[in-house]
C-alpha positions in Angstrom: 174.6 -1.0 20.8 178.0 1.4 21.1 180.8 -0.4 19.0 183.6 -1.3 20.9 185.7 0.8 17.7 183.3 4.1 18.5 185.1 6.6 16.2 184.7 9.9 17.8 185.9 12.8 16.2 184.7 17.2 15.9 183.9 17.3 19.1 183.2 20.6 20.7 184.3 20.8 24.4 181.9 23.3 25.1 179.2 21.6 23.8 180.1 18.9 25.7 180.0 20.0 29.0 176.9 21.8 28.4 175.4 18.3 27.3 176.4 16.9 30.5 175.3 19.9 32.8 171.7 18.8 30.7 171.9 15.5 32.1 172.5 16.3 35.6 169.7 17.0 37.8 169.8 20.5 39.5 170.5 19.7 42.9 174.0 17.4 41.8 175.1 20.4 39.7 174.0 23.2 42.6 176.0 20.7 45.3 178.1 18.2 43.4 179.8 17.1 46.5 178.7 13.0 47.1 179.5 10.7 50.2 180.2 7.2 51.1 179.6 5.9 54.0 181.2 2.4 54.7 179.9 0.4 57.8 180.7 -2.9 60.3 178.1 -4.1 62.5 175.9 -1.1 61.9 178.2 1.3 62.5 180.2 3.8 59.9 183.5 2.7 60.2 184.6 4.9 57.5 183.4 8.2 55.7 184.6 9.8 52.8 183.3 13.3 50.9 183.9 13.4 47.3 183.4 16.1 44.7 185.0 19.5 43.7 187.1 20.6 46.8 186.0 17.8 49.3 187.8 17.1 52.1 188.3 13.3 51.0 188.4 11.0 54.2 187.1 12.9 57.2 186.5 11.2 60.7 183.2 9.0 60.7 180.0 10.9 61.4 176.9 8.0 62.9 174.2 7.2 61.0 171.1 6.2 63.0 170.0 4.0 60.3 169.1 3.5 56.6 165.8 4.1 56.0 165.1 6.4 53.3 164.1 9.9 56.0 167.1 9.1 57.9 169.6 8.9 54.6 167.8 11.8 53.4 168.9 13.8 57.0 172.3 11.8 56.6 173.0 13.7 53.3 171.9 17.2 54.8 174.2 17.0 58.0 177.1 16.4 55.8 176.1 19.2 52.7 176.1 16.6 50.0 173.9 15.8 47.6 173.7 12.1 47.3 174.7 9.3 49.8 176.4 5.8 49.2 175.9 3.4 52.5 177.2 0.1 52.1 178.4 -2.5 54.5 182.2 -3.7 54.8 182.2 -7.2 53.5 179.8 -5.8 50.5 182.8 -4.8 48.2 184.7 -8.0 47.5 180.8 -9.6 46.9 180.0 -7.0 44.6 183.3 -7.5 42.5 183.2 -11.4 42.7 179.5 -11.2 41.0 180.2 -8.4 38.9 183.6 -9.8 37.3 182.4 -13.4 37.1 179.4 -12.2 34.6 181.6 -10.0 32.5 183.2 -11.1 29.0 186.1 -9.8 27.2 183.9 -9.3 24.0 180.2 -7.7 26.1 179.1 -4.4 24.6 180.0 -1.7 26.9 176.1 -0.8 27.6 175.8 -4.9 28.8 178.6 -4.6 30.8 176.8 -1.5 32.7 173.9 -3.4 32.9 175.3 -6.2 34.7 176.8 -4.0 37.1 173.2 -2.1 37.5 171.8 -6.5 38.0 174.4 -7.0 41.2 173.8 -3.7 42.6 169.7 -3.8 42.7 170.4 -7.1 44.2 172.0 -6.1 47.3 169.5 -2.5 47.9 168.8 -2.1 50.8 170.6 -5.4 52.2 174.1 -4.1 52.2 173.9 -1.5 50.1 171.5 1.5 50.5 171.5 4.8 48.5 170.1 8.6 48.7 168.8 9.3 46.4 166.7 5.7 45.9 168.0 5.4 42.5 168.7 1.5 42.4 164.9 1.0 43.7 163.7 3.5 40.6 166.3 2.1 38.1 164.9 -1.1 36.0 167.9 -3.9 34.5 166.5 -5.3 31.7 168.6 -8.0 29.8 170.9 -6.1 27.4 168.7 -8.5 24.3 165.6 -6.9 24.8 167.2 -3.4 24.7 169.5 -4.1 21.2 166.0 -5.5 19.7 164.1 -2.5 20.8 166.9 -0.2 19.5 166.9 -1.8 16.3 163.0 -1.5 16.3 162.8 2.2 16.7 166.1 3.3 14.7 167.1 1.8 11.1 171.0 0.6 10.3 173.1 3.4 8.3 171.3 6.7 9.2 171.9 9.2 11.8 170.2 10.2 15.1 170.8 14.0 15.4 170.1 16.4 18.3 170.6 20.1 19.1 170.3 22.5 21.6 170.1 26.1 21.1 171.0 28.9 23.5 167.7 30.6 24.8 168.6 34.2 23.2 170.0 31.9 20.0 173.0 33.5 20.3 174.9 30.1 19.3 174.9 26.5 20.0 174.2 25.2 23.2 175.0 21.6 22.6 174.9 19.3 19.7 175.4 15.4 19.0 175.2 13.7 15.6 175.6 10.0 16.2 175.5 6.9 13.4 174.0 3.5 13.6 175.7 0.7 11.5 174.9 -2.8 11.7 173.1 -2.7 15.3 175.7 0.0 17.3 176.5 3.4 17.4 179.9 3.6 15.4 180.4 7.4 14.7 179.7 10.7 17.3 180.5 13.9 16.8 179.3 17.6 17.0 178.2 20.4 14.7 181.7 20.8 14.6 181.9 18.0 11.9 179.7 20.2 9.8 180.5 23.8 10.8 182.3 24.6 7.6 178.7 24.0 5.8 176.4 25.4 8.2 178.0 28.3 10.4 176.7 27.9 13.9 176.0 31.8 14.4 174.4 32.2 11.6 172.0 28.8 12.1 171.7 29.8 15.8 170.0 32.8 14.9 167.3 31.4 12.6 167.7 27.9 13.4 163.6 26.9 12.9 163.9 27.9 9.1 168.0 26.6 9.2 167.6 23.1 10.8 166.9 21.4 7.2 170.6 22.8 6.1 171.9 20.7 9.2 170.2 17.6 8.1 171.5 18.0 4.4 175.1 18.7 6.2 174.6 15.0 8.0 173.4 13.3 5.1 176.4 14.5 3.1 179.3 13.8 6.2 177.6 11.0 7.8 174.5 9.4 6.8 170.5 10.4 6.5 169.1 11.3 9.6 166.5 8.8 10.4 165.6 11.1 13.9 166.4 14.8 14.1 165.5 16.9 17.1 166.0 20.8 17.4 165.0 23.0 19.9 166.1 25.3 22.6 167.3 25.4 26.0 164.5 26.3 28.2 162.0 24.5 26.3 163.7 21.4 27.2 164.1 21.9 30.6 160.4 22.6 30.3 159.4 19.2 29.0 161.6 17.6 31.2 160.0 18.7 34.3 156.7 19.1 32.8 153.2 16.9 32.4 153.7 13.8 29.9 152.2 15.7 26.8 154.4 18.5 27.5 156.7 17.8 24.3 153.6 17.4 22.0 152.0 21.0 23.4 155.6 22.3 22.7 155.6 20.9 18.8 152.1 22.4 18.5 153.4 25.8 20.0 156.5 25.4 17.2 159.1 25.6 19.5 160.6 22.1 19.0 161.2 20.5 15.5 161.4 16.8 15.4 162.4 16.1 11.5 162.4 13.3 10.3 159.6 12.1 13.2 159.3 8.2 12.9 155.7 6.9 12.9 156.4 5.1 16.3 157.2 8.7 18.2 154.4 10.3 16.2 152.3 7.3 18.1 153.6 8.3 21.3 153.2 11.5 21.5 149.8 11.4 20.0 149.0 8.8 22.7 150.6 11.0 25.5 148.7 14.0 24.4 145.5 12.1 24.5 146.1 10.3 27.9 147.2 13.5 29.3 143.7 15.4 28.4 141.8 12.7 29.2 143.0 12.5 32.7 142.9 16.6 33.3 138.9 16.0 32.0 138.6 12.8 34.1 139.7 15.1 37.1 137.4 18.2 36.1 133.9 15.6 36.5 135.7 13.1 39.0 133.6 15.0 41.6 130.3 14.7 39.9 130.7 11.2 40.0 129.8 8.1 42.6 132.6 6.3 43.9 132.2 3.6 42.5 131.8 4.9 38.3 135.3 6.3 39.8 136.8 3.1 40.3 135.5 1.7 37.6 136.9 4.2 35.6 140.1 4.0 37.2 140.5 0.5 36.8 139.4 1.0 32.9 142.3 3.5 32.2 144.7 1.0 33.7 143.8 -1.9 31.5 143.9 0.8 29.1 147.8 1.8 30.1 149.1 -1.6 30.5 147.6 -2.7 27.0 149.5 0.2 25.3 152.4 -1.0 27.2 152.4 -3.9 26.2 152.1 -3.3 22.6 154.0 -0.3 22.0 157.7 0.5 20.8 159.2 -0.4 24.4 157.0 -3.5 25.0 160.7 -6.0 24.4 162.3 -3.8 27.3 160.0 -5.0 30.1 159.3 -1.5 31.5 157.7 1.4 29.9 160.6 4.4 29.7 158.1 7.1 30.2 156.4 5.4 33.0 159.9 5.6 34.8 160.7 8.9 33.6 157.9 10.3 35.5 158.9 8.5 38.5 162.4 10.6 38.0 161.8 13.9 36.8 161.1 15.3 39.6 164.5 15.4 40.8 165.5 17.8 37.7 163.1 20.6 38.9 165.0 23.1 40.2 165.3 23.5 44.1 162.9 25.9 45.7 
């Protein structure tokens, strides 16, 4: 999936960083500070504070225990953002699994992913975490996700995405990325192509411009076979917003997906029709006896799992949007 000789090359530190800032949820990026929490026989034996200008190692402060409420309070008393708790003798188990599985030659995303397998199986039996992220996180086989991203994205073309500052000013963050023979074997940024397409001037008009980008790709790396262009704030909106959030924003015009595959077409036709169906379901929900209502619950989820299981993701195991709206509520910004 990422070649182990990833050639990466014109990339823009600023776009970078901005990128990441995108990925991180509000909270880590408005207290990036982190703690772990090591303990023996139920008690914190050891307690350290990571993050920009963190104290490191600080005397141990007693947890009462590790249910989710109390980590939550855990994390408050100590200003951080996320907790690690995990008992003393978990370490050496964790690297004995973890380094037993691993093989010179496993892609780098496999190698995550058995990491991800050993940690889910000690939550919340030696190892706990606030946020809940390793009960939310699924750990599919690495198989079922190379065959689903050779499903969706074809060998020798490029997957292309940019992010424009919200007064278009310039760039806010770009990726161009290249799929040969099943991984990603070239990144870069607009950088790689700045020389043909100035960022100003694209920036400024970038919903009539983005077609010069994809001719820029296609001549440097290789046809786009995804492309997605839009700005700033409208992705923070469809991050945080209702499922067919991205398909009301194409409507609207503010994001350009060019070339659009027929299989993200599918989805965000079917997202925008789930989506209206259930805000009508809710508007005559009252009108209706209890039990039409669960029958018509139970409809729509033979309905769901059905798409499930024959959509693009049905290899992985797990449906990706499902789980993203189990997540997104951590990127809304803190009131």
């Amino acid at each position: 999936m990422i070649s182990s000789e990833l050639e990466l090359a014109h990339l823009d530190a600023r776009h970078w960083r901005n990128g990441m800032r995108l990925l991180m949820p509000p909270r880590v990026l408005d207290q990036p500070r982190w703690a772990l929490a090591v303990r023996e026989g139920g008690q914190v034996i050891k307690l350290v504070i990571a993050g920009p200008g963190a104290p490191g190692a600080i005397d141990p402060v007693p947890l009462r225990g590790t249910s989710q409420k109390e980590l939550e309070s855990y994390a408050k008393q100590l200003g951080v953002a996320s907790v690690i708790v995990a008992d003393n003798d978990l370490i050496a188990k964790l690297s004995a699994e973890i380094e037993s599985a691993l093989r010179l030659d496993m892609d780098g995303v496999a190698q995550a992913l058995v990491a991800l397998r050993a940690l889910k199986r000690h939550a919340g039996h030696g190892l706990w975490t606030e946020p809940p992220i390793l009960d939310l996180l699924p750990a599919p086989g690495f198989e079922p996700i190379q065959k689903t991203f050779d499903l969706l994205v074809p060998d020798h073309s490029a997957l292309v995405a940019y992010v424009i500052e919200d007064d278009r000013s310039r760039i806010h963050t770009s990726i161009i990325a290249v799929k040969d023979d099943g991984d990603i074997t070239r990144a870069a940024g607009h950088r790689a192509i700045a020389d043909l397409v100035p960022e100003v001037a694209f920036a400024r008009d970038w919903q009539k411009g983005y077609k010069r980008v994809l001719a820029a790709v296609e001549e440097r790396f290789a046809k786009p076979s995804i492309a997605l262009f839009l700005e700033r704030k409208t992705l923070l909106d469809i991050v945080t917003g209702p499922s067919d959030q991205l398909a009301r924003e194409l409507n609207a015009k503010r994001v350009v997906i060019d070339p659009a595959p027929a299989w993200l077409l599918g989805l965000l036709g079917g997202a925008a029709a789930l989506a209206m169906a259930g805000r009508a379901a809710k508007g005559i929900a009252a009108m209706m006896p209890k039990g039409a209502r669960d029958a018509a619950s139970a409809l729509a989820a033979r309905a769901t799992t059905a798409v499930r299981e024959s959509g693009p993701f049905a290899a992985l195991g797990f449906d990706p949007i499902e789980l993203w709206s189990r997540l997104k509520h951590f990127y809304r910004a803190p009131e």
